[in-house]
N, C-alpha and C positions, 0 to 999 in steps of 0.2 A: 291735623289732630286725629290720634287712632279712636276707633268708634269704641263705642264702654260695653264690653262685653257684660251682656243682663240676662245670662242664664247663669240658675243658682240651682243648686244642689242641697233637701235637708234630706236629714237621713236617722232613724230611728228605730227600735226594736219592732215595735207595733203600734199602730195607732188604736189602743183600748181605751178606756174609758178611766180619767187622768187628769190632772191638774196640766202637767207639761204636754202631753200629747191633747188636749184644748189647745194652750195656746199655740202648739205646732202647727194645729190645721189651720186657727185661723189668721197664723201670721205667713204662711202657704198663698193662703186666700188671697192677703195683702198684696204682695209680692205679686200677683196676678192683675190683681188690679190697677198697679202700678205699670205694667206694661211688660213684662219681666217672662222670662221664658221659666219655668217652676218646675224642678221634677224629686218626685217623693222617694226615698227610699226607704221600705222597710226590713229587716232584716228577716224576720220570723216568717210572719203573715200582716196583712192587713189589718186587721183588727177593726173594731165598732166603729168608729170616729170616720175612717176612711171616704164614708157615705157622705159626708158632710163635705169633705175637698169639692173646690171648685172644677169644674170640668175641662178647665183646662190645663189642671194638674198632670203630669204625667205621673202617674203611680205606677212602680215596680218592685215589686216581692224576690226576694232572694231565695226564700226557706231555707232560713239557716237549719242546719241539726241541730239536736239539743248537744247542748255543754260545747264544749270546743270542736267547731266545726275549721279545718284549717286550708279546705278549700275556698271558704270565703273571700278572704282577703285576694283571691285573682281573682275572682267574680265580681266583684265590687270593685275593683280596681278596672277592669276593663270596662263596666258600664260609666262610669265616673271620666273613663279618656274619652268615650266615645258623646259625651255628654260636651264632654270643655267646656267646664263652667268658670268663671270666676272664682267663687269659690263652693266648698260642701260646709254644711255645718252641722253638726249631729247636735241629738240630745240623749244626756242620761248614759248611765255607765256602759250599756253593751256596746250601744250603739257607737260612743265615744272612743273606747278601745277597741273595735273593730274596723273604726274609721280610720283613726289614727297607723294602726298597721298596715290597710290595706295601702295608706299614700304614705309611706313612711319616707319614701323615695323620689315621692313624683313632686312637682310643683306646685300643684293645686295648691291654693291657699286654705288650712283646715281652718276650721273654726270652733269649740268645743263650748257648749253651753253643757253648766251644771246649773240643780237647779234648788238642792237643797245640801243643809250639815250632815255630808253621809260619813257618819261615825262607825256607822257596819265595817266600813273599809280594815281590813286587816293588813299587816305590815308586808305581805306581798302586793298588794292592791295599792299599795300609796308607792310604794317602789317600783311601779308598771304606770302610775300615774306620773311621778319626776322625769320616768326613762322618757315617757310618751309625748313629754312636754316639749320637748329638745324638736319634735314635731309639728308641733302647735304655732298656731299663727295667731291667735287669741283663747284665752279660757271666759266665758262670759259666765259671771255669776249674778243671778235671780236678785241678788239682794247683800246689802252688806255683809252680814251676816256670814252668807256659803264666801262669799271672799276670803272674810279674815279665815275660815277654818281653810280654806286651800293656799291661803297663803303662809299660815303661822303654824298648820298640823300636819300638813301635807306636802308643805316645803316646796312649793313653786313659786318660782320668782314672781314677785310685785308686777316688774313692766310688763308682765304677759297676762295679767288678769285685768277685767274691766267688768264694772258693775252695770248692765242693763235690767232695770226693774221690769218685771211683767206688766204687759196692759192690757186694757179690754177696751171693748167696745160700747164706751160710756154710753153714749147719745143712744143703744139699743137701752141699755138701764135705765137711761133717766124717763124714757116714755115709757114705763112701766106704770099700771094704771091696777091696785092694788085691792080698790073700792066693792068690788064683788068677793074677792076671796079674804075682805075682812067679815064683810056680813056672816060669809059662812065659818071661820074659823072663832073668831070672837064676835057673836054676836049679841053680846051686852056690854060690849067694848072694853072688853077684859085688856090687859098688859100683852101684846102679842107679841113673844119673843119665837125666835127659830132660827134655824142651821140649815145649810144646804149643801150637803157632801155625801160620798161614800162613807158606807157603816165596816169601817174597817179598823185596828189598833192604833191606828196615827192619829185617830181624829177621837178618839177617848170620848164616845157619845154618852156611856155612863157616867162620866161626869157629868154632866150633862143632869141627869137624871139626878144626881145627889144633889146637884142644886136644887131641883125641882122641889126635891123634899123639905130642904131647908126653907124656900120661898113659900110654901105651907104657910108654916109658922108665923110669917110676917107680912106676908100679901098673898092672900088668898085670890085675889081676882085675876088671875092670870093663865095664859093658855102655851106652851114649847111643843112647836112644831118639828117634826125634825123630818126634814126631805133629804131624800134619797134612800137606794138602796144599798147590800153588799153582804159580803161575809157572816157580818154578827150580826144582820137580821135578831137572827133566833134569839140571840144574847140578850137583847136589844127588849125583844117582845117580851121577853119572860122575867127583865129587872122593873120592864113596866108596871107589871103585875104584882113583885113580892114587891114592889115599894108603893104599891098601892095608885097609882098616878092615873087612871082611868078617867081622871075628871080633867086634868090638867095637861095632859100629853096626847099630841096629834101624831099620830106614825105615817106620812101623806106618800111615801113612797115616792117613785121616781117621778119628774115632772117636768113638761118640756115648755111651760109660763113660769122660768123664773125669773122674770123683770118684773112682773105682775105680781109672783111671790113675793120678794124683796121689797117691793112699794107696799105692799099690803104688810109687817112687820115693822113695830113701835122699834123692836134692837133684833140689831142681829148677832149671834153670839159662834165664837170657834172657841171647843176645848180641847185642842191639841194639844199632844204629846212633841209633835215635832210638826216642820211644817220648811217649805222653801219660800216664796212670795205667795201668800193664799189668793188666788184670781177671786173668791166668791166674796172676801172682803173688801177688794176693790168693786167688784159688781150693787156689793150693797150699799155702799158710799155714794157712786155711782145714781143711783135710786132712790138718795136721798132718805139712808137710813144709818144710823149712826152704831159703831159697832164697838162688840167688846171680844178682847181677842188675848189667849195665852201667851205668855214668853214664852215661844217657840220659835227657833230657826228665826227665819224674815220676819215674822208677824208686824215688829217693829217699826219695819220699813213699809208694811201697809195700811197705816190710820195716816189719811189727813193731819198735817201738820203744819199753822204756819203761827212762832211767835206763842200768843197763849189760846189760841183756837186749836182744838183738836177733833175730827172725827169720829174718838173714841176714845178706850183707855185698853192698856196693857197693865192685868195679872198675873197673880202668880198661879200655876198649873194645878188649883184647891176650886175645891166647890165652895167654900167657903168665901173665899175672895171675890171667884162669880156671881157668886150671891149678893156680897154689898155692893158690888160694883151696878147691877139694876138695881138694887134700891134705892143707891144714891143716886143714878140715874135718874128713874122714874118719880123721887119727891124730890129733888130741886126742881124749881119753875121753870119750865120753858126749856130743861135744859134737852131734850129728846128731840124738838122743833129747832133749837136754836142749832145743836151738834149737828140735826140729818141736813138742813142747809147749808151752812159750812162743807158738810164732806161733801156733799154733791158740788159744788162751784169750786171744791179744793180738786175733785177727781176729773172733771171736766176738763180741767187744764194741767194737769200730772198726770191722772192712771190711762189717761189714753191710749189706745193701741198706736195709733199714729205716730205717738212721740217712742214710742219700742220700733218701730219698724223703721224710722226715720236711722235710729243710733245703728241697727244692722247692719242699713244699706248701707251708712257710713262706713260701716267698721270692713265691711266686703267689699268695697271698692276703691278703699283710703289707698294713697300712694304709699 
């Protein structure tokens, strides 16, 4: 019997600070653990995240140029023969369409994970994705969702797409011990809702805010946290202010306890505009906190679901609807203790990273 070749190739723009470039690192990590020869390829630079790779990652930097660099594709191509992996699997568009070119020829088994609905894509860009497919040895889509839009908009045949959902590292979530950073953040045990992402356009944190105001009205004892940092900071700081919310909104900034964060929050709430598999609401399920999440992208595919127990609920992308969805929340009985158990014992055995890295190795070594 020939021995199973267990050197794997991922490869990506940069490891910054990212929903997909998280769980790159630490399904990197996996792959390590498992016994697995690992080596990282970025195109750009390295980026934030990098620090986090296991040590026995191999990481290599390309520096790509900006915009169309066309020496790439033999640079990448030679590191990739001299590698002989099984197979490479990129993530996200550069990285995808420069993988794709550089082995358009060679054998290697590609592998292409997308990771959200990217409707950006313009009629050149889905006509470089069909051309690119003819390439492809699987397209892995985050979530039902990025499936159907690659399969029904973007016209890539069915047999080459496969849904693996993202996962985390529950058993770090669920020992999240919450009990100090409730004292301090509601410390008259107010309703403690909060978010934990980049302050970027996708994640529509003034929504966010418009609820806040709304919840005014109807339940004053209540605190919205909202962790992390990014771009619209500023935006962020100053809707605080004209809407008055000094009493009601925590700005906590970036933070590296969020198991502890998430355990310490009554809901956890995402008001995205758009979104692929959101990892932070599986992390708060995870922890044993029950979540409310936009129709966006996957969102769908990340609440707890089994029969009539659910994790959470899915609205519609209004502050308004965020709004009744914690009130109805927060006055039925039991129903915040009854959802966070449930999603925690649904996420234990679904959102697990284990069961994502199990379907990879599959899918990179299947005959």
């Amino acid at each position: 019997m020939n021995k199973i070749n267990k050197s794997i190739v991922f490869c990506i723009e940069a490891l910054t600070v990212g929903g997909a470039e998280q769980m790159l690192v630490a399904m990197a990590n996996q792959f390590v653990a498992r016994g697995w020869d690992v080596h990282m390829i970025c195109l750009t630079k390295a980026g934030e995240l990098a620090d986090r790779l296991d040590d026995q990652v191999n990481l290599h930097v390309l520096n790509k140029k900006s915009g169309v660099d066309w020496q790439l594709p033999k640079r990448l191509r030679a590191l990739v023969q001299g590698i002989a992996p099984v197979a490479i699997n990129s993530h996200l568009w550069t990285a995808n369409l420069w993988t794709r070119i550089a082995m358009f020829r060679e054998p290697t088994r590609v592998v292409v994970t997308e990771h959200s609905r990217d409707t950006w894509k313009a009629k050149h860009y889905r006509f470089i994705d069909r051309l690119l497919a003819k390439r492809t040895y699987k397209l892995v889509a985050v979530s039902n969702d990025t499936a159907d839009f690659y399969t029904s908009e973007i016209r890539i045949p069915d047999k080459l797409v496969s849904v693996i959902n993202n996962g985390v590292d529950t058993q770090r979530y669920a020992a999240g011990d919450g009990a100090k950073i409730r004292k301090l953040w509601a410390p008259n045990n107010e309703l403690l809702l909060g978010t934990v992402g980049r302050m970027v356009p996708a994640k529509n944190h003034i929504r966010l805010l418009e609820m806040a105001v709304l919840l005014k009205e109807t339940m004053p004892a209540f605190k919205l946290v909202l962790v992390g940092d990014g771009e619209l900071r500023a935006k962020v700081e100053a809707a605080v202010e004209a809407k008055s919310l000094h009493s009601q909104v925590i700005l906590a900034g970036a933070r590296s306890d969020i198991p502890d964060v998430l355990a310490a929050l009554d809901i956890f709430i995402l008001s995205s505009d758009r979104e692929g598999h959101p990892l932070t609401a599986l992390e708060a399920q995870a922890a044993g906190t029950p979540v409310i999440l936009t129709r966006a992208g996957g969102s769908a595919d990340a609440i707890a679901t089994d029969n009539d127990q659910h994790g959470g609920v899915l609205v519609n992308q209004d502050a308004q609807a965020l709004a009744e969805a914690v009130v109805n929340m927060a006055n039925t009985k039991d129903a915040i203790t009854n959802m966070g158990a449930f999603a925690q014992s649904h996420a234990l055995q679904h959102f697990d990273m284990q069961h994502m890295v199990d379907q990879y190795e599959q899918l990179f070594t299947e005959n």
